[in-house]
C-alpha positions, 0 to 999 in steps of 0.5 A: 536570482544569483543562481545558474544561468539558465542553460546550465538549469536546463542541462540539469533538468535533462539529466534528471531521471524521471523515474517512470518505472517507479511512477508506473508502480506507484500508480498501478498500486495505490488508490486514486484517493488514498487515505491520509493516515496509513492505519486505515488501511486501504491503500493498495488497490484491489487486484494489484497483488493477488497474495496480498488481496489473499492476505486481505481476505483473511484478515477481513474473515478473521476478523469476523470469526468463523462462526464455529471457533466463536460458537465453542469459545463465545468469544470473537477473535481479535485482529489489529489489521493495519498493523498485520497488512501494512507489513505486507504491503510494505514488502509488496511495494518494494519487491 
């Protein structure tokens, strides 16, 4: 190996910023066993953030249609979750 010499390697080692506010973020944030792709949705845990558990709950209940809107249109509403949760989950992570 024709890099630095290793006292040099450990210098720079000890100047790295470990970054442990962020560490602690993430692991406070994000499911133990997150899902691979991010439009399945379930990636915050639960709790982390009560106005996006607020927001979760909404869309779930949306989703689901109140039985009187689907009473009178027959129909039940439509709501693409990944994409309106992701949003606010990417602006949770990074306030």
């Amino acid at each position: 190996m024709s890099g630095l010499p290793l006292a040099e390697v450990d210098e720079l080692v000890g100047r790295l910023d470990p970054c442990e506010e962020l560490v602690d973020l993430l692991e406070r944030a994000i499911q133990e066993q997150p899902p691979l792709s991010i439009k399945e949705g379930n990636i915050i845990k639960d709790g982390y953030d009560e106005r996006l558990d607020h927001i979760v709950t909404q869309a779930a209940t949306a989703k689901r249609g109140s039985p009187n809107w689907r009473r009178k249109s027959g129909k039940s509403p439509v709501l693409n979750r990944s994409k309106s949760v992701t949003i606010v989950y990417s602006a949770t992570i990074l306030k």
